[in-house]
C-alpha positions as a LaTeX table, in Angstrom:
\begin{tabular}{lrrr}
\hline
Residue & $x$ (\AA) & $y$ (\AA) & $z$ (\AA) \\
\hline
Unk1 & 0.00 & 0.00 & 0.00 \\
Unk2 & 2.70 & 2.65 & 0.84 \\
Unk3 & 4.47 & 1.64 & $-2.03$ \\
Unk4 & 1.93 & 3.06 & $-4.04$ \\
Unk5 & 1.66 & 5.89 & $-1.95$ \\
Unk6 & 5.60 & 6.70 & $-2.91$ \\
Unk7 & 4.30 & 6.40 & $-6.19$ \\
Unk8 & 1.16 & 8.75 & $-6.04$ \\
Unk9 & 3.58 & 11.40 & $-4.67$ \\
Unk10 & 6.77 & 11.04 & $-7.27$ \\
Unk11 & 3.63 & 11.43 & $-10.04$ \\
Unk12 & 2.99 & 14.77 & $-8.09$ \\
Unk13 & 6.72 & 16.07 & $-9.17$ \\
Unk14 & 7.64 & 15.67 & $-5.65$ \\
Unk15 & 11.32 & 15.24 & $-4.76$ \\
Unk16 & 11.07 & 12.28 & $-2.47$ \\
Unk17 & 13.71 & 9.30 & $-2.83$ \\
Unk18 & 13.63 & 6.03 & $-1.81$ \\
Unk19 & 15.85 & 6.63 & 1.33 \\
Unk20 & 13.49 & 9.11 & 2.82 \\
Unk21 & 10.94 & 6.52 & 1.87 \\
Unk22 & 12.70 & 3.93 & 3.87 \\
Unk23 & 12.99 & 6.16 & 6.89 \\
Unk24 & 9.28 & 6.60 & 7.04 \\
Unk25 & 8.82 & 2.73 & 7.06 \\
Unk26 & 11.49 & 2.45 & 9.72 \\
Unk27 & 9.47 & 5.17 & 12.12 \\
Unk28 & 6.30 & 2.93 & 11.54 \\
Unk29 & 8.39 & $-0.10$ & 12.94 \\
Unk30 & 9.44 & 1.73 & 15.47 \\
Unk31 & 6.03 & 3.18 & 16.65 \\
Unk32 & 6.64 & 6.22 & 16.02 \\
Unk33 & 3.10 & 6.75 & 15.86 \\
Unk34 & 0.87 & 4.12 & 17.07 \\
Unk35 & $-2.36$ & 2.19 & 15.70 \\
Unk36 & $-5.62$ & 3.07 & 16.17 \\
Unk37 & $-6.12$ & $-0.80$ & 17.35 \\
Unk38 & $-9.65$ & $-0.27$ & 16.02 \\
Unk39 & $-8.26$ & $-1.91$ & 12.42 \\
Unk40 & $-7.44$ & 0.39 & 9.11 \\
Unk41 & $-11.31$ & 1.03 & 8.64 \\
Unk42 & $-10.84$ & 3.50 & 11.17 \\
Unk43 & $-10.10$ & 6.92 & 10.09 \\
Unk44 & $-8.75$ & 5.34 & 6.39 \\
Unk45 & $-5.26$ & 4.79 & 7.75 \\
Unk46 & $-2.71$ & 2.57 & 6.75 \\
Unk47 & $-2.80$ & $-0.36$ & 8.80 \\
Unk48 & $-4.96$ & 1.55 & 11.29 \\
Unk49 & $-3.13$ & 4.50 & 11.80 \\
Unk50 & $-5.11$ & 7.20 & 12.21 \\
Unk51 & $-5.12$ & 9.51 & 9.39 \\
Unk52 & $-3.75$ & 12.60 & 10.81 \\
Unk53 & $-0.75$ & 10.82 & 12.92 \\
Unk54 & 0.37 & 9.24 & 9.59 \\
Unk55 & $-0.26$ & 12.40 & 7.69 \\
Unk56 & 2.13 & 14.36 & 9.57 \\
Unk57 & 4.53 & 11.65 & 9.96 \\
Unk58 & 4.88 & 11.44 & 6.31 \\
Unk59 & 5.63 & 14.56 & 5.41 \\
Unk60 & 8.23 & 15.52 & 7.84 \\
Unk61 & 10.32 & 12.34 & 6.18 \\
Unk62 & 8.79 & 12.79 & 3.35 \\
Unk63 & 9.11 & 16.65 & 2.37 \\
Unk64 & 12.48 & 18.64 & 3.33 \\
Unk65 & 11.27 & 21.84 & 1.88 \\
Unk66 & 7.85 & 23.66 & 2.95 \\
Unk67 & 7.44 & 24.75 & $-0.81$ \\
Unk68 & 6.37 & 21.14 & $-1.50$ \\
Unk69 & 3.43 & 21.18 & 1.61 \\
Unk70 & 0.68 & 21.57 & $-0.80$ \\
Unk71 & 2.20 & 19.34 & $-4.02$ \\
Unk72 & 2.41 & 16.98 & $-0.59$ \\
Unk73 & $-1.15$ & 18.28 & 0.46 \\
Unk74 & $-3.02$ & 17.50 & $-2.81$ \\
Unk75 & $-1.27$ & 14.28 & $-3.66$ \\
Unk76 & $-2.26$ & 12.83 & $-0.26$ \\
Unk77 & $-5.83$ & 14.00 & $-0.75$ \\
Unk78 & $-6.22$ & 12.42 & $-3.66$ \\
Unk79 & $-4.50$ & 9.21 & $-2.65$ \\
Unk80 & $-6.45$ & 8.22 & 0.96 \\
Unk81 & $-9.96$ & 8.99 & 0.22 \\
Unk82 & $-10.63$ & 9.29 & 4.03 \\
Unk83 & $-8.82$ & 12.95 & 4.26 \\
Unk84 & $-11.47$ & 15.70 & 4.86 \\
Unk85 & $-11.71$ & 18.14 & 2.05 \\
Unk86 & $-12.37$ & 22.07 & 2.31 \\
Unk87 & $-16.32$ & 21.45 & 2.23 \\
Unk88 & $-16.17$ & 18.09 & 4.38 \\
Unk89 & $-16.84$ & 15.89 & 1.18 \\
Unk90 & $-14.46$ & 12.93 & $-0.04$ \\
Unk91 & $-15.47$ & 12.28 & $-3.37$ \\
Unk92 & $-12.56$ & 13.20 & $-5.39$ \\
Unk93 & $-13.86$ & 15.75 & $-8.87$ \\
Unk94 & $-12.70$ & 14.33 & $-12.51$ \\
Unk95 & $-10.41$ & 17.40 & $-13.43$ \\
Unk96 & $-12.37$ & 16.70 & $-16.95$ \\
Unk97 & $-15.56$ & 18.19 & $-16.01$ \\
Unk98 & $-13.35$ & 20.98 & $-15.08$ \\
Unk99 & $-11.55$ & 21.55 & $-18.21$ \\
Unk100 & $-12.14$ & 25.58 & $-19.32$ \\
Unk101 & $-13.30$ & 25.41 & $-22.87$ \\
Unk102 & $-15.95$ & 28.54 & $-22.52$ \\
Unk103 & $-15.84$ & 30.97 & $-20.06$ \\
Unk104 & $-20.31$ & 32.82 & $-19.36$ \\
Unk105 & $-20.48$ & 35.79 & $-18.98$ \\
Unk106 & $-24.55$ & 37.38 & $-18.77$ \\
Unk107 & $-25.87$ & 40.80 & $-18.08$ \\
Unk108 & $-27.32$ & 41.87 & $-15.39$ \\
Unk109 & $-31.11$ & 41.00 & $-16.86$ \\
Unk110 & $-30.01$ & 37.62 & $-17.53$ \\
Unk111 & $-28.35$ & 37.15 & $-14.34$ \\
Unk112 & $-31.53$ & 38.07 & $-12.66$ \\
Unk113 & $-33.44$ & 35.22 & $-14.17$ \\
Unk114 & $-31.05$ & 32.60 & $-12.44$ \\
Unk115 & $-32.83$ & 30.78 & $-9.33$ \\
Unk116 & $-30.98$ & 31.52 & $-6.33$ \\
Unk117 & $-30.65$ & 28.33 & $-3.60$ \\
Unk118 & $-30.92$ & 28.33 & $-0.06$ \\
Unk119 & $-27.79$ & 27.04 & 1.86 \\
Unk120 & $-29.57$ & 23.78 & 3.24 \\
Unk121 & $-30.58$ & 23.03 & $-0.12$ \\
Unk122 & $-27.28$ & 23.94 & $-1.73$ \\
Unk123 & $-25.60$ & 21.50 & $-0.33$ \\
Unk124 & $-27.86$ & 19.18 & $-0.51$ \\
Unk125 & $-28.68$ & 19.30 & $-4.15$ \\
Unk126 & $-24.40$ & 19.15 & $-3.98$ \\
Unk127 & $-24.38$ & 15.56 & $-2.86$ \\
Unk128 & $-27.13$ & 14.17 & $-5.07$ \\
Unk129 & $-25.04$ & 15.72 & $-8.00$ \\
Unk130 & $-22.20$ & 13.83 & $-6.87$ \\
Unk131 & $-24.23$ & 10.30 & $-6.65$ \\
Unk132 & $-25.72$ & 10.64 & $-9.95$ \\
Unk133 & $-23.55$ & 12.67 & $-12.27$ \\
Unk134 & $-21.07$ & 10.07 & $-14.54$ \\
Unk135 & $-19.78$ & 12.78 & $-17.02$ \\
Unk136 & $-18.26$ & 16.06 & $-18.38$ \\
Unk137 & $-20.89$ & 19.03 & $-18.51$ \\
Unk138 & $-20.38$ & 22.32 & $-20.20$ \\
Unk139 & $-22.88$ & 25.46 & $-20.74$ \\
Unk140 & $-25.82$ & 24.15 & $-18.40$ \\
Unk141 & $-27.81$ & 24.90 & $-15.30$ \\
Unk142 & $-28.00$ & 21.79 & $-13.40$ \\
Unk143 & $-24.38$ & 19.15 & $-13.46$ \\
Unk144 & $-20.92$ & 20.38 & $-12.14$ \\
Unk145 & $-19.51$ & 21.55 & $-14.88$ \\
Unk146 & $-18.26$ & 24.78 & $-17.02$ \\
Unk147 & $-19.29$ & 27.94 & $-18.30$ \\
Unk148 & $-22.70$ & 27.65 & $-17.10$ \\
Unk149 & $-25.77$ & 28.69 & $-14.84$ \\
Unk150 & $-25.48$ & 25.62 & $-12.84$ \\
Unk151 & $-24.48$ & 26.78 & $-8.84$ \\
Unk152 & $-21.47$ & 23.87 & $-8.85$ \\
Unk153 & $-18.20$ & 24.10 & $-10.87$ \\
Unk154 & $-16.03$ & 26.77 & $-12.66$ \\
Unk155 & $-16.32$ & 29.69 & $-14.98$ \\
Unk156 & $-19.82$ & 30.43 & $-15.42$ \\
Unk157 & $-22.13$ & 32.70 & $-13.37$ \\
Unk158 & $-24.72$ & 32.02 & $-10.78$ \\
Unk159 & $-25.68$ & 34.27 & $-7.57$ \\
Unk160 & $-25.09$ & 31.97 & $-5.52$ \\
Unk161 & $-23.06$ & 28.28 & $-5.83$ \\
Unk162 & $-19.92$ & 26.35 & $-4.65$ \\
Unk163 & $-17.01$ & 27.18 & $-6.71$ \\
Unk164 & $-15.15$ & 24.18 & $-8.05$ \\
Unk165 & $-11.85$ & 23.95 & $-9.93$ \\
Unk166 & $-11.94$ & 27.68 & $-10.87$ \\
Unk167 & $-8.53$ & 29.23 & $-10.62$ \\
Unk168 & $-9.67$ & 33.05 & $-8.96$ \\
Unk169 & $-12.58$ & 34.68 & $-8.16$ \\
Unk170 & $-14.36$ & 36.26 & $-10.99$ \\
Unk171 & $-17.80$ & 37.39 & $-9.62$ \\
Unk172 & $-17.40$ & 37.12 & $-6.13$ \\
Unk173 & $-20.56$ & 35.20 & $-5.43$ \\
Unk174 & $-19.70$ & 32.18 & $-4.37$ \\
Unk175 & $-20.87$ & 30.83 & $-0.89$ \\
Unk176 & $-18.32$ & 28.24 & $-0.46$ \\
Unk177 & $-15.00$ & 27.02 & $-1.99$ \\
Unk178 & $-14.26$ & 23.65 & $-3.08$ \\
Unk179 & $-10.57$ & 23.99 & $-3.40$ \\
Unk180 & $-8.27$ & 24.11 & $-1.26$ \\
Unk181 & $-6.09$ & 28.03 & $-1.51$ \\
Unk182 & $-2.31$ & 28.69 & $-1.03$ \\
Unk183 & $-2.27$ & 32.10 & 0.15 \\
Unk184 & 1.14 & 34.46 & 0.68 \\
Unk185 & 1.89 & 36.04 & 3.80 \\
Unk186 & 1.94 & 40.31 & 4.12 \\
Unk187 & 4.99 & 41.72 & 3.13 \\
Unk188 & 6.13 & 43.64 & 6.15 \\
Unk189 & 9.00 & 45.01 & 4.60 \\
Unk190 & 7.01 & 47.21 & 2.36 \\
Unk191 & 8.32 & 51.44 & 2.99 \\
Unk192 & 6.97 & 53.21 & $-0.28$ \\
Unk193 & 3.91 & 54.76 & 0.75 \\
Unk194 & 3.92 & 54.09 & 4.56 \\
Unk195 & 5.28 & 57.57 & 5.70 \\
Unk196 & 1.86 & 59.05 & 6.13 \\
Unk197 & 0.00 & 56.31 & 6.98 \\
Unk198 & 3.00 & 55.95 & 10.02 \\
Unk199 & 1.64 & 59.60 & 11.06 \\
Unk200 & $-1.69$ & 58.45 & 11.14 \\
Unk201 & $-1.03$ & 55.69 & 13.00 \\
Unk202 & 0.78 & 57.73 & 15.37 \\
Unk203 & $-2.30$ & 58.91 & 16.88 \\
Unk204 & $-2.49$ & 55.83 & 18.34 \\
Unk205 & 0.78 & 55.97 & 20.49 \\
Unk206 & 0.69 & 56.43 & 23.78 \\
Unk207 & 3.95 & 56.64 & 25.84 \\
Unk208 & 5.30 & 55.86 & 29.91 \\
Unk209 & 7.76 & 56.21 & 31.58 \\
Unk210 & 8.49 & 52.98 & 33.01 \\
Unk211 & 11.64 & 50.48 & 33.77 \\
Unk212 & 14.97 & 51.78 & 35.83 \\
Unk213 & 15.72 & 55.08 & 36.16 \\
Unk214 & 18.58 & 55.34 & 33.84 \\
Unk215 & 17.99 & 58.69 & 31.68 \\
Unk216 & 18.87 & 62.27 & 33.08 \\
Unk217 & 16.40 & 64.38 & 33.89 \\
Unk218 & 17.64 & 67.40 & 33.38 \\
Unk219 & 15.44 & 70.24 & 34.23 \\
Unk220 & 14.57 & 68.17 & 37.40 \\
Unk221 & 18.63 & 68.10 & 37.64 \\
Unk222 & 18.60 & 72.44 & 37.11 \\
Unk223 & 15.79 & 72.46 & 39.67 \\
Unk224 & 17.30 & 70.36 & 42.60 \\
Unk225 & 20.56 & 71.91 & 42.06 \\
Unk226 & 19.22 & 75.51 & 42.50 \\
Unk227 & 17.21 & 74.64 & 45.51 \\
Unk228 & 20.44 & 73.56 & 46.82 \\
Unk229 & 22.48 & 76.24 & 46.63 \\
Unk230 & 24.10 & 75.27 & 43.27 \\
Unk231 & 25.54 & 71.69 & 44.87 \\
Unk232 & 24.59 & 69.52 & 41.61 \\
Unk233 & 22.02 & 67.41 & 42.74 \\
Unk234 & 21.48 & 65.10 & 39.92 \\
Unk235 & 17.82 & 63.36 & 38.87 \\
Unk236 & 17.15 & 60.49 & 37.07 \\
Unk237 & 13.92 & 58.96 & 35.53 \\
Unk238 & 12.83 & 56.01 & 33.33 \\
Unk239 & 13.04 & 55.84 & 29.86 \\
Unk240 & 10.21 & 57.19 & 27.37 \\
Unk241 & 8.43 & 54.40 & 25.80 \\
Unk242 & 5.35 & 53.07 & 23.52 \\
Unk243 & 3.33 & 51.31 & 25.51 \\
Unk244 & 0.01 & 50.59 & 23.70 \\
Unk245 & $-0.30$ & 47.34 & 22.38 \\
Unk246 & $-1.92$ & 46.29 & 19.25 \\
Unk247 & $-3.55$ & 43.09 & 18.36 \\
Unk248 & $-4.12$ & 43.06 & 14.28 \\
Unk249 & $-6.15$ & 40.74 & 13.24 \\
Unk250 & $-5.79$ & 40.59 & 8.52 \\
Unk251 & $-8.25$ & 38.92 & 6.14 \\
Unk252 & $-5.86$ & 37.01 & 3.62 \\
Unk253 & $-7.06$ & 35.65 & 0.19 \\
Unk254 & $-9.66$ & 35.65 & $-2.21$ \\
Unk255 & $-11.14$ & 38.69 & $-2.93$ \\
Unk256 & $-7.91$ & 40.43 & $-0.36$ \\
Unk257 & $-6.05$ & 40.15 & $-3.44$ \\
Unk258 & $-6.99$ & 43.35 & $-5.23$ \\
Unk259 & $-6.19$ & 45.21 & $-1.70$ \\
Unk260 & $-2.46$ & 43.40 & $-1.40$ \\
Unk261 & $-0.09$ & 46.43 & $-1.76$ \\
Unk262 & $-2.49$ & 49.05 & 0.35 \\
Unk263 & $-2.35$ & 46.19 & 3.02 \\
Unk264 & 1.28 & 45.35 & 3.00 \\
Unk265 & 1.76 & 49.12 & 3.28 \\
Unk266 & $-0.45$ & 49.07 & 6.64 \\
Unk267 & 1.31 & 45.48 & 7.56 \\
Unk268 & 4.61 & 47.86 & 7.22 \\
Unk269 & 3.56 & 50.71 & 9.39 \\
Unk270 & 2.06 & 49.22 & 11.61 \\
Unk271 & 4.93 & 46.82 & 13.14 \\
Unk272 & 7.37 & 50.30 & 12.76 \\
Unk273 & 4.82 & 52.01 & 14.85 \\
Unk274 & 4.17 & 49.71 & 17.53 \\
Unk275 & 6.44 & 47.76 & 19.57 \\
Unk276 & 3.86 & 45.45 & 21.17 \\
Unk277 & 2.26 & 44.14 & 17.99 \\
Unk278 & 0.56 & 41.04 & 17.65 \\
Unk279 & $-0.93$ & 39.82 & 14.11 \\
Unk280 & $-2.92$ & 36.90 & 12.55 \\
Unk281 & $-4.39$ & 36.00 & 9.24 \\
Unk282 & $-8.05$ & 34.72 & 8.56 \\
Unk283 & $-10.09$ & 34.42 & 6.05 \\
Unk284 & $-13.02$ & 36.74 & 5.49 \\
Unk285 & $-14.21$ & 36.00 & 8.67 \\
Unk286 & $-12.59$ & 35.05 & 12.25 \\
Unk287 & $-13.70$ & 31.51 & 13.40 \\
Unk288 & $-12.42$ & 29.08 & 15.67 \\
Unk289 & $-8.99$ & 29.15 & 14.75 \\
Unk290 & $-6.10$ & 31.61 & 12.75 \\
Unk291 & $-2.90$ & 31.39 & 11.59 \\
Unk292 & 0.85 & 33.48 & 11.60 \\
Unk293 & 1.96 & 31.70 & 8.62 \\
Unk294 & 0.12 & 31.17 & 5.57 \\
Unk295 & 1.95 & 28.64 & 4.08 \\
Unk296 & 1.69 & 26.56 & 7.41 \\
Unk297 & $-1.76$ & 27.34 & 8.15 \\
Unk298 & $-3.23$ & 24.12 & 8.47 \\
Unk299 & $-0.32$ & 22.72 & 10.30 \\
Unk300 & 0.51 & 25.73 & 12.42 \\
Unk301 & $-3.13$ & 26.77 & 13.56 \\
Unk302 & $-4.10$ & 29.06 & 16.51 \\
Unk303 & $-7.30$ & 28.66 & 18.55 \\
Unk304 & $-9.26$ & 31.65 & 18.79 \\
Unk305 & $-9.69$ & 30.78 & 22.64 \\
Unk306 & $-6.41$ & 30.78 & 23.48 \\
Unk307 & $-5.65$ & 33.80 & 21.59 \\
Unk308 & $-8.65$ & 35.22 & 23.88 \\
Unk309 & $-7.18$ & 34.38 & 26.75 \\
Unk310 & $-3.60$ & 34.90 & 26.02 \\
Unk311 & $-3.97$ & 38.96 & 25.60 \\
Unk312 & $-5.17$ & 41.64 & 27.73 \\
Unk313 & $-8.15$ & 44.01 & 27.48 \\
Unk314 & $-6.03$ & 46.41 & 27.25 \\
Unk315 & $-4.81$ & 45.31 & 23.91 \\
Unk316 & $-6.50$ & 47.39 & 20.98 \\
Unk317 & $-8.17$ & 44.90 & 18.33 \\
Unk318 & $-7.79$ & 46.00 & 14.46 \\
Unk319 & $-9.60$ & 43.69 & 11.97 \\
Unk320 & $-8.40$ & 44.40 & 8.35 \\
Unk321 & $-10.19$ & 43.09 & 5.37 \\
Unk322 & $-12.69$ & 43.82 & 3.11 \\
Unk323 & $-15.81$ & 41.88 & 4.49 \\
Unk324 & $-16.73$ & 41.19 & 1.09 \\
Unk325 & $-18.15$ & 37.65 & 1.46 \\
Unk326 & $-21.42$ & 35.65 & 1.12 \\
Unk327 & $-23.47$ & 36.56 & 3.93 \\
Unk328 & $-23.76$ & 32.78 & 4.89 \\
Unk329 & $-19.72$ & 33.26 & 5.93 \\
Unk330 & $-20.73$ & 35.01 & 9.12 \\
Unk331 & $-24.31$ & 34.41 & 10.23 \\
Unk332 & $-24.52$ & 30.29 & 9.24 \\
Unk333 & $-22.12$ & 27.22 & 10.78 \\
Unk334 & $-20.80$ & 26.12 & 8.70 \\
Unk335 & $-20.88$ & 28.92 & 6.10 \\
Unk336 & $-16.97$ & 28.83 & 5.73 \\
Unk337 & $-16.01$ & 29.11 & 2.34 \\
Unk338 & $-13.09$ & 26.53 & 3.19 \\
Unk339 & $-14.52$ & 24.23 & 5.89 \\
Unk340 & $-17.27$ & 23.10 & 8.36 \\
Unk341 & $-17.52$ & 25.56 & 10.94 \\
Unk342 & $-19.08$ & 24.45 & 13.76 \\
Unk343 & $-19.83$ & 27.95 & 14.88 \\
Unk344 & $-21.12$ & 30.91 & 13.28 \\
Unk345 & $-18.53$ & 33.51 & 12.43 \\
Unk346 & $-20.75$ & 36.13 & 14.20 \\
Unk347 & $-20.49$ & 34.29 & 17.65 \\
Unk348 & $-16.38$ & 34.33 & 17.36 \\
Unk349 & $-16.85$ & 38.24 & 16.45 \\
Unk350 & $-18.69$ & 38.47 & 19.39 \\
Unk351 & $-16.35$ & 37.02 & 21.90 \\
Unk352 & $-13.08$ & 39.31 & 20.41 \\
Unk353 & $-15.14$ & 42.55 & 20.56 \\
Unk354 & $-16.35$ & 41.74 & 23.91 \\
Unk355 & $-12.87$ & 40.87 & 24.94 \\
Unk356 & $-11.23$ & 43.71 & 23.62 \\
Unk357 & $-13.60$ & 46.75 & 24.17 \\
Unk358 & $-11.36$ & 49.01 & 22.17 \\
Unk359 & $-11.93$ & 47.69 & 18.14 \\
Unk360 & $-12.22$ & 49.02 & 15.29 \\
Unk361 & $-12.30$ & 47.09 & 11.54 \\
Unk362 & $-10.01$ & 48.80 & 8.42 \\
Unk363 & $-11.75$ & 48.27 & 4.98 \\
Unk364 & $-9.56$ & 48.37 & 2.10 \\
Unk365 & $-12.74$ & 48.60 & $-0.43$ \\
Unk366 & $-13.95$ & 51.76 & $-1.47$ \\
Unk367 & $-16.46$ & 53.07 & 0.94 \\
Unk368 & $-18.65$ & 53.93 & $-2.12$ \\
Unk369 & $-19.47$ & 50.37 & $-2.75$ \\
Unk370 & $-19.83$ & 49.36 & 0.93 \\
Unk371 & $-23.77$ & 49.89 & 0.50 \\
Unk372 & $-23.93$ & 47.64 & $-2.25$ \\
Unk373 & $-22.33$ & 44.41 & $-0.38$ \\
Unk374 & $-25.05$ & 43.20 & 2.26 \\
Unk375 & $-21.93$ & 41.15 & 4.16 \\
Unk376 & $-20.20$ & 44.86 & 4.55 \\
Unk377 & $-23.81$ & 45.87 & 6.19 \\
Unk378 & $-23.72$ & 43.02 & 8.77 \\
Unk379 & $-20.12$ & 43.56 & 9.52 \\
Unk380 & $-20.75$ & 46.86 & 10.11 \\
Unk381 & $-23.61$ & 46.30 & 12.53 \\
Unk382 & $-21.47$ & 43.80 & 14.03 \\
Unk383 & $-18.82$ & 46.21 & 14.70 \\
Unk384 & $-21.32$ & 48.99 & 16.02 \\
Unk385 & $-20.20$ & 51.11 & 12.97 \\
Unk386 & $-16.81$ & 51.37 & 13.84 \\
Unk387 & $-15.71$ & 50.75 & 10.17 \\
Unk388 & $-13.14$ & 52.62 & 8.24 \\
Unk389 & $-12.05$ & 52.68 & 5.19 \\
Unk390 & $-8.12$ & 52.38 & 4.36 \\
Unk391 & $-7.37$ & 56.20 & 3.68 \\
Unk392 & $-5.28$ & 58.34 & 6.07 \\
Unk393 & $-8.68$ & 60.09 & 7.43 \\
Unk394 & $-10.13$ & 56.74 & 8.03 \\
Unk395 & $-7.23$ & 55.64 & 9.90 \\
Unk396 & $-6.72$ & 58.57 & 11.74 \\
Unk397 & $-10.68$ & 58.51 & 12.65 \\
Unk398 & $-10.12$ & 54.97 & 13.81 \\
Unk399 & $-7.09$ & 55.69 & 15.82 \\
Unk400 & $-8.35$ & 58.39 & 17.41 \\
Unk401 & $-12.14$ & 56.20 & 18.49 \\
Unk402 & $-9.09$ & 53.55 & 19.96 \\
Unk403 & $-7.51$ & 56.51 & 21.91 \\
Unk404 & $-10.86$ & 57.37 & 23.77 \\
\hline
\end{tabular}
């Protein structure tokens, strides 16, 4: 069986030799992880091993470069049928049905004409597809397929359906994401641009004196040594520093894309500004978990909890992103483009703002379309209007609500 694993993931173009191979076999002999002992039904395993032990296993003898994770990612996907995918089904898509030959693209009139499903009966209808569908489809309204009305597959248009195989987001109407997304981390390097979004920032700052006393204070110093009669009498206090603490919380991804340099601009400033800086990425909305990394985020994961508990109230919470999402991505569980969510985003929203009564959310999209996106709407009521949009007078209206 592993044999053909090695197999699967040499097809992939991965670089993995038959020594590395051979070092994985010898950490299964040597229990490196251990059995289920409930047999290899359980969990889809090799030999019973559950899925995730192996899977981890695997590619740390496997892979010896984290460019390869998601080569390694896909080709064990498609390999052990038992791995969850992004919408919690296992069926594995024919990349035929996915080919692009035509690419829809209707007017507004036309558009309006296209039945729009409910979420329950989304993914419903989703499933049956899967059971009864044997073949390519291309131009219709009902199979997974291309350049169609149909709510399921790539390169068509439809108000509201599950994007499969598609390489980017065209219409930004999808409700959920079949595929799983490689995104790239904020550059935080970025200086072109930043200077005045540093001074807006800057409203923000708010320094102590706190630590040893090792500066000179020297009109103290003039003071003491007049009152005594010109002995020097010499005074000296802590140094001057930052103290307000930041915890910034950046949508990553999909529609993010368009807003990349602005952001990385922000990223920039931001960590120049403020020397107790925290940051994580999410996408479109905050659920149970986030990430540092984004080439390690589903290996390197942080629960929302513990980030919860780990900071202070006195930390001020930024969101960043464009809330520009299906509405089903913050009100429904499992409305997660990328996974089942057991938990509505707006209940994880809920528990930052409450613990952090300072917030406010950046938007990067142009306030004059925030009217026009009914996810912007809810975010905003979510966030008791304290949205801004990414210029310097939104950010220096948002730093000075965090000042109050």
């Amino acid at each position: 069986m592993l044999l053909d694993f090695f197999y699967t993931l040499r097809s992939a173009k991965l670089p993995v030799s038959v020594k590395e191979y051979l070092t994985l076999l010898e950490a299964l002999k040597e229990g490196v992880v251990g059995p289920n002992g409930t047999g290899p039904e359980d969990d889809n395993g090799p030999s019973g091993y559950k899925i995730d032990d192996f899977y981890y296993l695997s590619r740390t003898t496997l892979v010896k470069d984290e460019k390869h994770y998601d080569k390694f990612d896909r080709a064990f996907a498609a390999y052990f049928k038992g791995v969850e995918m992004v919408a919690d089904f296992t069926k594995d898509i024919p990349l035929e049905w996915l080919r692009k030959n035509l690419e829809l693209n209707l007017s507004p009139e036309e558009l309006a004409k296209i039945e729009k499903m409910g979420w329950d009966e989304l993914m419903e209808t989703l499933k049956k597809r899967f059971e009864e569908q044997k073949e390519r489809h291309e131009g219709g309204n009902k199979w997974i397929g291309t350049g169609g009305t149909s709510p399921f597959g790539a390169y068509g248009q439809n108000p509201q359906g599950i994007r499969i195989g598609q390489d980017k987001s065209r219409n930004k109407s999808a409700v959920k994401v079949w595929d799983q997304r490689a995104y790239k981390d904020y550059d935080d390097t970025q200086e072109l641009g930043t200077r005045n979004i540093k001074v807006a920032l800057r409203r923000l700052r708010k320094f102590a004196r706190e630590g040893h006393e090792d500066e000179l204070d020297l009109d103290e110093t003039i003071h003491k040594t007049a009152a005594n009669a010109g002995y020097l009498d010499i005074k000296m206090r802590p140094e001057r520093h930052n103290n307000v603490k930041v915890l910034l919380l950046m949508d990553v991804g999909g529609t993010m894309d368009e807003h990349i340099a602005r952001v990385e601009e922000l990223f920039s400033a931001t960590k120049t500004e403020f020397k107790h800086l925290e940051f994580y990425y999410f996408h479109n909305c905050v659920y149970d978990f986030m990430w540092k990394n984004n080439r390690r985020r589903y290996s390197e994961k942080f629960d929302t909890w513990d980030i919860i508990r780990k900071y202070n109230k006195d930390y001020k919470l930024i969101f960043v992103g464009d809330a520009t999402m299906s509405p089903y991505e913050i009100l429904q569980p499992g409305g997660s483009v990328e996974y089942n969510n057991e938990e509505a985003g707006v209940e994880w929203l809920q528990r930052l703002t409450h613990a952090f009564p300072k917030f406010a959310w950046i938007n990067p999209e142009p306030q004059g379309v925030w009217q026009y996106r009914q996810s912007i709407s809810i975010m905003q009521q979510l966030m008791n209007q304290r949205m801004y949009p990414l210029t310097l007078k939104g950010l220096e209206e948002a730093m000075r609500l965090l000042t109050k």
